[in-house]
PyMOL Python script that loads the backbone (N, CA, C, O; Angstrom):
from pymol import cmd

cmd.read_pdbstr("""\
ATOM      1  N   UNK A   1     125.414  -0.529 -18.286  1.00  0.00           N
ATOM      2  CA  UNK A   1     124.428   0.297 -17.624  1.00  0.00           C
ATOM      3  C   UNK A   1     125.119   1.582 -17.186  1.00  0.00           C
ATOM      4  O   UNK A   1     126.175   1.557 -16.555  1.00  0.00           O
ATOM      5  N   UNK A   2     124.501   2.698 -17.534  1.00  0.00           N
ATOM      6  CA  UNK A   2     124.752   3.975 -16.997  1.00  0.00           C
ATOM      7  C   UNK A   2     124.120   4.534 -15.799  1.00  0.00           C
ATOM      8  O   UNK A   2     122.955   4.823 -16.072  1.00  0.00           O
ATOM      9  N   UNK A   3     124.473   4.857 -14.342  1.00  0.00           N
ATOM     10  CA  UNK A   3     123.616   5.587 -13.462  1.00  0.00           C
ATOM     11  C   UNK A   3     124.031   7.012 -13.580  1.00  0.00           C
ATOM     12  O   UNK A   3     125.188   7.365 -13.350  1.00  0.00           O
ATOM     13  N   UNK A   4     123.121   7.799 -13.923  1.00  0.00           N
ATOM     14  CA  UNK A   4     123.415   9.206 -13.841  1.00  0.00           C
ATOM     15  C   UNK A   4     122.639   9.717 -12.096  1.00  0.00           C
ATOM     16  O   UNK A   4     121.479   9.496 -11.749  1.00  0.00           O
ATOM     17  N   UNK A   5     123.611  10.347 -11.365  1.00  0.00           N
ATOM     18  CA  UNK A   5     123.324  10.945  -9.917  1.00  0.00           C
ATOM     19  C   UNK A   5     123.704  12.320  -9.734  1.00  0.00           C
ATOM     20  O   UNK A   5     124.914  12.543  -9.699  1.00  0.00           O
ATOM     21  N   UNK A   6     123.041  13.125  -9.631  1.00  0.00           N
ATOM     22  CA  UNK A   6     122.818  14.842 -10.003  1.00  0.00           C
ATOM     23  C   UNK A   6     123.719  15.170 -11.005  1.00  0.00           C
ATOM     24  O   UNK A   6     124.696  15.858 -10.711  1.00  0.00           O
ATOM     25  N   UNK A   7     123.525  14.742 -12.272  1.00  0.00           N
ATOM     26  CA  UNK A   7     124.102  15.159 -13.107  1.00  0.00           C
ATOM     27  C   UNK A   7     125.528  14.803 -13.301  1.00  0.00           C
ATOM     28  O   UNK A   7     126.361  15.428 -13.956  1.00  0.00           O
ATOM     29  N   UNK A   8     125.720  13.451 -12.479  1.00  0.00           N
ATOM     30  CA  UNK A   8     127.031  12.711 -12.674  1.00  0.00           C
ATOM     31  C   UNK A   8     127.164  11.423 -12.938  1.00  0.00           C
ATOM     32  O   UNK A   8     127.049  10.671 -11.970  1.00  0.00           O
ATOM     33  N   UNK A   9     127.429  10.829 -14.248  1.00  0.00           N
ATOM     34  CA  UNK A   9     127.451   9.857 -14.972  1.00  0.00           C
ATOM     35  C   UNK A   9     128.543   8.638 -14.601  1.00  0.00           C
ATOM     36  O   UNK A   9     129.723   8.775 -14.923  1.00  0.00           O
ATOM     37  N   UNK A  10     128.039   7.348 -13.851  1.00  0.00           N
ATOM     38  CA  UNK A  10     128.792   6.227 -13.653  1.00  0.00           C
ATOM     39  C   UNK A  10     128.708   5.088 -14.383  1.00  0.00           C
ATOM     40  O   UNK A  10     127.559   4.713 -14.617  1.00  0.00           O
ATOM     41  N   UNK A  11     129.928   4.186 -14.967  1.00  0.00           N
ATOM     42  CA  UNK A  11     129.033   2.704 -15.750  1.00  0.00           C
ATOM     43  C   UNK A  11     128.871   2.328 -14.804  1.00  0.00           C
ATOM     44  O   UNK A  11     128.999   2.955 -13.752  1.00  0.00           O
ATOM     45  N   UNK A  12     128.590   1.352 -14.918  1.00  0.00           N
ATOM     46  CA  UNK A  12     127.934   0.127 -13.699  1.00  0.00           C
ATOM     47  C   UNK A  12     127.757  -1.375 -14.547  1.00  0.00           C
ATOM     48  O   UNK A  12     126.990  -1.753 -15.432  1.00  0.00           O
ATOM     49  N   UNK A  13     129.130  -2.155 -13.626  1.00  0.00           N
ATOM     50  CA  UNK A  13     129.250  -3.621 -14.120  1.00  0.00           C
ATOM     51  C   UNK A  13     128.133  -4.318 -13.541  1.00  0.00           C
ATOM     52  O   UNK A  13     127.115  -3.905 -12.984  1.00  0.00           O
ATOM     53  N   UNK A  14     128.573  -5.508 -13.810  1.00  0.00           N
ATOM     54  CA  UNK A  14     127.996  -7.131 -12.811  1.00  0.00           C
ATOM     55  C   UNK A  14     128.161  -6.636 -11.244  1.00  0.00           C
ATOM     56  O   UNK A  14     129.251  -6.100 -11.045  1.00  0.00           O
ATOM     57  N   UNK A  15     127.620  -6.683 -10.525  1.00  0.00           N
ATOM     58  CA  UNK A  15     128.118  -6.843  -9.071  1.00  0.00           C
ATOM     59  C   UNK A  15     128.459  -5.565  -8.739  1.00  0.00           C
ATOM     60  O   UNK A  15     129.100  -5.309  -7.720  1.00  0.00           O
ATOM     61  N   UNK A  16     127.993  -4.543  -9.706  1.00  0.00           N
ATOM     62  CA  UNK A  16     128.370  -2.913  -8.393  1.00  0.00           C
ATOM     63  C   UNK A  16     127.645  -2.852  -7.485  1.00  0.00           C
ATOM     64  O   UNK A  16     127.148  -3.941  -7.198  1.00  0.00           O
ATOM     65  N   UNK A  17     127.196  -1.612  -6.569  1.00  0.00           N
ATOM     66  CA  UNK A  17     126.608  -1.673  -5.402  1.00  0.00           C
ATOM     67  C   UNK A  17     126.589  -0.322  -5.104  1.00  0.00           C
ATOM     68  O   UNK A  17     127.634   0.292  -5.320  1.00  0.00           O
ATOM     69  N   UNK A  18     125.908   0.111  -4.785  1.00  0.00           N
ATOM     70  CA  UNK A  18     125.166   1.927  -5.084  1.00  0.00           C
ATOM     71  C   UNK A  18     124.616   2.536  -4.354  1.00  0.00           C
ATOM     72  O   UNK A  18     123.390   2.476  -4.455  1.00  0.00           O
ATOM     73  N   UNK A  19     125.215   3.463  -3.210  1.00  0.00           N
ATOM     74  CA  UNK A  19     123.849   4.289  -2.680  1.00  0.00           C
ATOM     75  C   UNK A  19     123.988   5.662  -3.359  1.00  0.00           C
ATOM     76  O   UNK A  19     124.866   6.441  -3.728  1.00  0.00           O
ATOM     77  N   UNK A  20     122.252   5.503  -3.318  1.00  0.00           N
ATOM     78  CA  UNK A  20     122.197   7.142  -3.248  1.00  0.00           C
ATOM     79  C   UNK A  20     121.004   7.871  -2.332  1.00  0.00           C
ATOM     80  O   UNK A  20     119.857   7.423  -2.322  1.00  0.00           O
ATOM     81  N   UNK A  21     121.292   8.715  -1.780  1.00  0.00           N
ATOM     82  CA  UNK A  21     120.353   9.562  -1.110  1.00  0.00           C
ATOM     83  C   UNK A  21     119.281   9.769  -1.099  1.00  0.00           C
ATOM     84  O   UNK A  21     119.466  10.593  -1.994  1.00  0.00           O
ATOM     85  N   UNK A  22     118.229   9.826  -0.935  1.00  0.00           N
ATOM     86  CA  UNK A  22     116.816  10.074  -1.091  1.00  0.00           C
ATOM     87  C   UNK A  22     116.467  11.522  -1.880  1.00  0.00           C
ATOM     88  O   UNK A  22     115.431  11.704  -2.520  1.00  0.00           O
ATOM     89  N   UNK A  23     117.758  12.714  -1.668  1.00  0.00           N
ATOM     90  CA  UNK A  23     117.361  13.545  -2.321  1.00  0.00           C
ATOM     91  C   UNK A  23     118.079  13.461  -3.579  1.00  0.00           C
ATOM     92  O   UNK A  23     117.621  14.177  -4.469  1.00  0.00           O
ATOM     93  N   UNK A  24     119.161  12.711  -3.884  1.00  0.00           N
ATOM     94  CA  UNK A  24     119.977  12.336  -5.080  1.00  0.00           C
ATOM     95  C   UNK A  24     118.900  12.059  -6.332  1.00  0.00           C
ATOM     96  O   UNK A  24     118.258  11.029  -6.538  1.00  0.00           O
ATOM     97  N   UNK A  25     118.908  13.495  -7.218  1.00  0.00           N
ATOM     98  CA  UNK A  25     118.378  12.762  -8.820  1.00  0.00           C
ATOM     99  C   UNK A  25     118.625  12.341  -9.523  1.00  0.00           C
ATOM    100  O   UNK A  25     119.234  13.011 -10.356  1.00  0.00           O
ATOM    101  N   UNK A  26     118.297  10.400  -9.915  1.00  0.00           N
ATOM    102  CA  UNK A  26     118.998   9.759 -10.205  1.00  0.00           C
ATOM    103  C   UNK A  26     118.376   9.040 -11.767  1.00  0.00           C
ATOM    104  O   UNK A  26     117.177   8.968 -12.036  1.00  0.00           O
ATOM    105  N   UNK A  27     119.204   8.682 -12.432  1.00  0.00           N
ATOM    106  CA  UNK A  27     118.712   7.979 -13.964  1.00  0.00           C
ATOM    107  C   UNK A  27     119.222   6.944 -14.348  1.00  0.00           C
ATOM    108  O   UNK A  27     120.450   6.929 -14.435  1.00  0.00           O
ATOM    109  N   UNK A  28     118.628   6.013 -14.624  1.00  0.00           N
ATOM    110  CA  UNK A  28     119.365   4.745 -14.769  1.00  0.00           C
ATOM    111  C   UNK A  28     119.069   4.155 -16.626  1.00  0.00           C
ATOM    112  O   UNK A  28     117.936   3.829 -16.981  1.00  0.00           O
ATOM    113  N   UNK A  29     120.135   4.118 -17.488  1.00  0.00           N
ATOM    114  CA  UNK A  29     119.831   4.097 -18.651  1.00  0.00           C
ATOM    115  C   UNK A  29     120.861   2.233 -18.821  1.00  0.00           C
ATOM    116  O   UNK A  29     122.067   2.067 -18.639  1.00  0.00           O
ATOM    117  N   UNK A  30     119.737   1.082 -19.238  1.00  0.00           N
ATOM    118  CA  UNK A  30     120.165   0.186 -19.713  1.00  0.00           C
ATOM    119  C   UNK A  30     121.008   0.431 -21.382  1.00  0.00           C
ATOM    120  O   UNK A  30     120.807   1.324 -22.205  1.00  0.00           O
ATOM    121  N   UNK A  31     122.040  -0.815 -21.440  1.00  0.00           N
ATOM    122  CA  UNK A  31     122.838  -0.731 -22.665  1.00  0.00           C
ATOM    123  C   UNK A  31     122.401  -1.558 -23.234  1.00  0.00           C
ATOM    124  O   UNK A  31     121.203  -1.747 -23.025  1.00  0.00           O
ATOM    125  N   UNK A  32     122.954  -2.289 -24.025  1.00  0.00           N
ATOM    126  CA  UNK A  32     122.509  -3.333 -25.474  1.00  0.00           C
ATOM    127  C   UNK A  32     122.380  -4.771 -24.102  1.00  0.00           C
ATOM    128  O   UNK A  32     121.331  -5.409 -24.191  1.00  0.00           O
ATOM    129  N   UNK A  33     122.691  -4.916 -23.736  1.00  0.00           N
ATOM    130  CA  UNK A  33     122.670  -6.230 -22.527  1.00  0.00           C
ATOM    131  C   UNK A  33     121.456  -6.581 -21.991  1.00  0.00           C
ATOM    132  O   UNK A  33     121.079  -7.707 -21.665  1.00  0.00           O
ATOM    133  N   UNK A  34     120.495  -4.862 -21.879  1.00  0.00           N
ATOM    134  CA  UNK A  34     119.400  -5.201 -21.110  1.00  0.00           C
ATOM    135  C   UNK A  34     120.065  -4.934 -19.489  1.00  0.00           C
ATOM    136  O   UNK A  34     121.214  -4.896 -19.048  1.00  0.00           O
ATOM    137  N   UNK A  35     118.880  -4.797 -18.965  1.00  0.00           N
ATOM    138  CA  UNK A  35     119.628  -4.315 -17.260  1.00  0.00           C
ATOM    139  C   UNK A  35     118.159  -5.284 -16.447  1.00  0.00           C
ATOM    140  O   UNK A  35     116.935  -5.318 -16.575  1.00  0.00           O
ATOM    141  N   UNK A  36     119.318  -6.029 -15.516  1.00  0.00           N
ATOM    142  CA  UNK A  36     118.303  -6.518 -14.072  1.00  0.00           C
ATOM    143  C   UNK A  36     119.026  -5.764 -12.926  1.00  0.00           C
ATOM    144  O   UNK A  36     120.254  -5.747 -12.845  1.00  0.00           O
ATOM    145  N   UNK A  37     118.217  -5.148 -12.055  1.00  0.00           N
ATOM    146  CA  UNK A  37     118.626  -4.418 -11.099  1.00  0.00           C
ATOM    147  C   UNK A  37     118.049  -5.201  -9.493  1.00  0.00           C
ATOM    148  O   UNK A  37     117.027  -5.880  -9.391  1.00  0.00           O
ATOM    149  N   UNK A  38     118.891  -4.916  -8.512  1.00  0.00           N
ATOM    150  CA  UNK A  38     117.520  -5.087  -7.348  1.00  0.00           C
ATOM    151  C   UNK A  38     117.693  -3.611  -6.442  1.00  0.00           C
ATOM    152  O   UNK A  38     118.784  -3.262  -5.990  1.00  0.00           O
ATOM    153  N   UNK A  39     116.794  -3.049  -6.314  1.00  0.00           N
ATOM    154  CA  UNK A  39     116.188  -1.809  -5.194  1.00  0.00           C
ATOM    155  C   UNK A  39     116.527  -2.177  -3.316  1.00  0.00           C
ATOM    156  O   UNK A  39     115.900  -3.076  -2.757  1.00  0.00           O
ATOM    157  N   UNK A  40     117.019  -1.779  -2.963  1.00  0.00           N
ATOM    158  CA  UNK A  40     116.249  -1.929  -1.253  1.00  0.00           C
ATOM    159  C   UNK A  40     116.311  -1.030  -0.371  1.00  0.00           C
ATOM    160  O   UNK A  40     117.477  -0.850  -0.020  1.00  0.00           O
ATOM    161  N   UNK A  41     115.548  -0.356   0.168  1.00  0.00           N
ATOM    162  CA  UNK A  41     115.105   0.819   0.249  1.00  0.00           C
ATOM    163  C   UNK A  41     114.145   1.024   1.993  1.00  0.00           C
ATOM    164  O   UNK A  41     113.259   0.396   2.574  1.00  0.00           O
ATOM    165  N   UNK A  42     114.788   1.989   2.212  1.00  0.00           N
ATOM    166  CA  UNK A  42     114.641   1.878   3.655  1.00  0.00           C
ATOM    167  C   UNK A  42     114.484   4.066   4.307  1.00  0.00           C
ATOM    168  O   UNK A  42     115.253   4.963   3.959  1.00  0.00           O
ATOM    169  N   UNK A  43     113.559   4.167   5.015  1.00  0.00           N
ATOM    170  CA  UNK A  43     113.317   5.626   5.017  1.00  0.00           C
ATOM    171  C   UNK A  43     114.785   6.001   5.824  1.00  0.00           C
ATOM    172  O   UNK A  43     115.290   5.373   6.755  1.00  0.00           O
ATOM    173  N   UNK A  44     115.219   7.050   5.250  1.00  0.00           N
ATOM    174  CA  UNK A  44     116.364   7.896   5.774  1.00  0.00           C
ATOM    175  C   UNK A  44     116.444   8.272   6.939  1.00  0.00           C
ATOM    176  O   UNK A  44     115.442   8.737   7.483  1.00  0.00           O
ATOM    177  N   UNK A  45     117.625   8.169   7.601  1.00  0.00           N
ATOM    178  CA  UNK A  45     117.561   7.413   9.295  1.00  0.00           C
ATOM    179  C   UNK A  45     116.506   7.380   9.980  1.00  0.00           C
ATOM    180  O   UNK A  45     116.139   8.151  10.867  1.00  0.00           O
ATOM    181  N   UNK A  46     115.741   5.964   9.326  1.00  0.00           N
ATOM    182  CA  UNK A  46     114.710   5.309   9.787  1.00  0.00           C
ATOM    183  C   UNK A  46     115.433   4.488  10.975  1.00  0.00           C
ATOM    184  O   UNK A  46     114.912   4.165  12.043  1.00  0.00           O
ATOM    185  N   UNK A  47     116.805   4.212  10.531  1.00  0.00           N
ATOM    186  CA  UNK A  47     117.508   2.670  11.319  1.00  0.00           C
ATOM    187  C   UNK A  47     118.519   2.769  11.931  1.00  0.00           C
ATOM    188  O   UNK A  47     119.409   1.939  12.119  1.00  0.00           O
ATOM    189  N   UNK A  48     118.353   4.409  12.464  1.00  0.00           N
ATOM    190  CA  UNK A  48     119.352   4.314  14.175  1.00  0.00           C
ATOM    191  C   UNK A  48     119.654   3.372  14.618  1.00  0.00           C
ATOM    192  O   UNK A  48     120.827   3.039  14.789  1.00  0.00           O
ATOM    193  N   UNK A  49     118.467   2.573  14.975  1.00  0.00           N
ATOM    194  CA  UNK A  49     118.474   1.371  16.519  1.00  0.00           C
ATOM    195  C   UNK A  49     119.532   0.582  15.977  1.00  0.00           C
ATOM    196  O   UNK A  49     120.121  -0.103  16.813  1.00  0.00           O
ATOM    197  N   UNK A  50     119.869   0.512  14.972  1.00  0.00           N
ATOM    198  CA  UNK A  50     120.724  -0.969  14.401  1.00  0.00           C
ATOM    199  C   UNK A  50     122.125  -0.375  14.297  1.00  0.00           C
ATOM    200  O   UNK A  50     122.269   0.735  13.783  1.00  0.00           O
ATOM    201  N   UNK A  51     123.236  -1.119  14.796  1.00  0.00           N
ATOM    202  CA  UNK A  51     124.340  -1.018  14.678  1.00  0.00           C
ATOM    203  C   UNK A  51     125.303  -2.177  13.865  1.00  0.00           C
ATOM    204  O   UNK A  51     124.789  -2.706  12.880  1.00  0.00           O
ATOM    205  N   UNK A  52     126.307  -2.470  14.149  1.00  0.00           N
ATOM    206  CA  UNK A  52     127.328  -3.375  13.887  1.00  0.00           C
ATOM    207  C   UNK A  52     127.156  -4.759  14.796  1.00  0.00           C
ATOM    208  O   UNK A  52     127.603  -5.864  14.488  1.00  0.00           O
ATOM    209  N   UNK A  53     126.270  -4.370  16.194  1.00  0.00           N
ATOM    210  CA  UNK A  53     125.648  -5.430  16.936  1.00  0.00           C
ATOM    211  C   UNK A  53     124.772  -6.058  16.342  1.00  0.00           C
ATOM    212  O   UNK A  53     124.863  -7.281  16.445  1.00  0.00           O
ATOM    213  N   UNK A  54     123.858  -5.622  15.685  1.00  0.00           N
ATOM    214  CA  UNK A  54     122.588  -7.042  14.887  1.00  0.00           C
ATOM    215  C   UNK A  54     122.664  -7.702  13.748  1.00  0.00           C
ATOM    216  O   UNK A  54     121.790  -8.373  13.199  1.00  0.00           O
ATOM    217  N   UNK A  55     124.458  -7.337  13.201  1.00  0.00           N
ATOM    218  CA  UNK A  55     124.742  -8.717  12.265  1.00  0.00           C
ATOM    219  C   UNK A  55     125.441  -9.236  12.724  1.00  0.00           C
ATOM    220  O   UNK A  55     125.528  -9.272  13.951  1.00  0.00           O
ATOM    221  N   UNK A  56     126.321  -9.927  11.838  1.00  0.00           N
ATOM    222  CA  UNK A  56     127.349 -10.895  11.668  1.00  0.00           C
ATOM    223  C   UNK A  56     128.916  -9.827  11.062  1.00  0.00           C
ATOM    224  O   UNK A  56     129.000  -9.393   9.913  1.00  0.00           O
ATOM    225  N   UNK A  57     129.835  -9.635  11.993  1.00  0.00           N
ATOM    226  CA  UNK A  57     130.953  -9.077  11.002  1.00  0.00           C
ATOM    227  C   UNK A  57     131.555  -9.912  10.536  1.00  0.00           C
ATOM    228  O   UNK A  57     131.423 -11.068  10.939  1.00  0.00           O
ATOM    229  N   UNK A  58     132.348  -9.606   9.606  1.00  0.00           N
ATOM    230  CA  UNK A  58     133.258 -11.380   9.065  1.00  0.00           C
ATOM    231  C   UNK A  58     134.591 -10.493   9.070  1.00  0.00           C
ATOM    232  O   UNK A  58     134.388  -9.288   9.218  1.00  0.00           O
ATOM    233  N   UNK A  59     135.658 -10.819   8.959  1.00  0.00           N
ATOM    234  CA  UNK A  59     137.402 -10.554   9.076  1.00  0.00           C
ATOM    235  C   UNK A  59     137.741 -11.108   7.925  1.00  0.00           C
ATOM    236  O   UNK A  59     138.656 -11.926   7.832  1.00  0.00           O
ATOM    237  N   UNK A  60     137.092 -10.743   7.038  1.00  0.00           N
ATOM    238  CA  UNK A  60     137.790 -10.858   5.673  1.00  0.00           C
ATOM    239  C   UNK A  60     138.323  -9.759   5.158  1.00  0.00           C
ATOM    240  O   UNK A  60     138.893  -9.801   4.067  1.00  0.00           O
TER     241      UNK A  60
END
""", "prot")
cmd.dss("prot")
cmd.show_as("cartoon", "prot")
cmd.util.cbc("prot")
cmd.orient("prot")
């Protein structure tokens, strides 16, 4: 899988992990494999209130 993000081209394995910006123009071109993706998507600092307090940190 290729993500192109303003005109800058990344592969993308098993297990990458991706932000991009809300204003970032972005293209996502599957390879011979076929592509499953998942989205999650949240309005741009919508989520002040939340810090490092409302999870779990782990020390790994």
């Amino acid at each position: 899988m290729v993500l192109t993000i303003d005109n800058n081209s990344f592969e993308l394995k098993e297990g990458s992990v991706i932000r991009v910006t809300p204003d970032g123009v972005r293209a996502i071109k599957a390879l011979d494999k076929g592509l499953v993706f998942l989205c999650i998507q949240a309005k741009e600092k919508s989520l002040l209130q939340y810090t490092l307090n409302d999870g779990k940190v782990l020390s790994k």
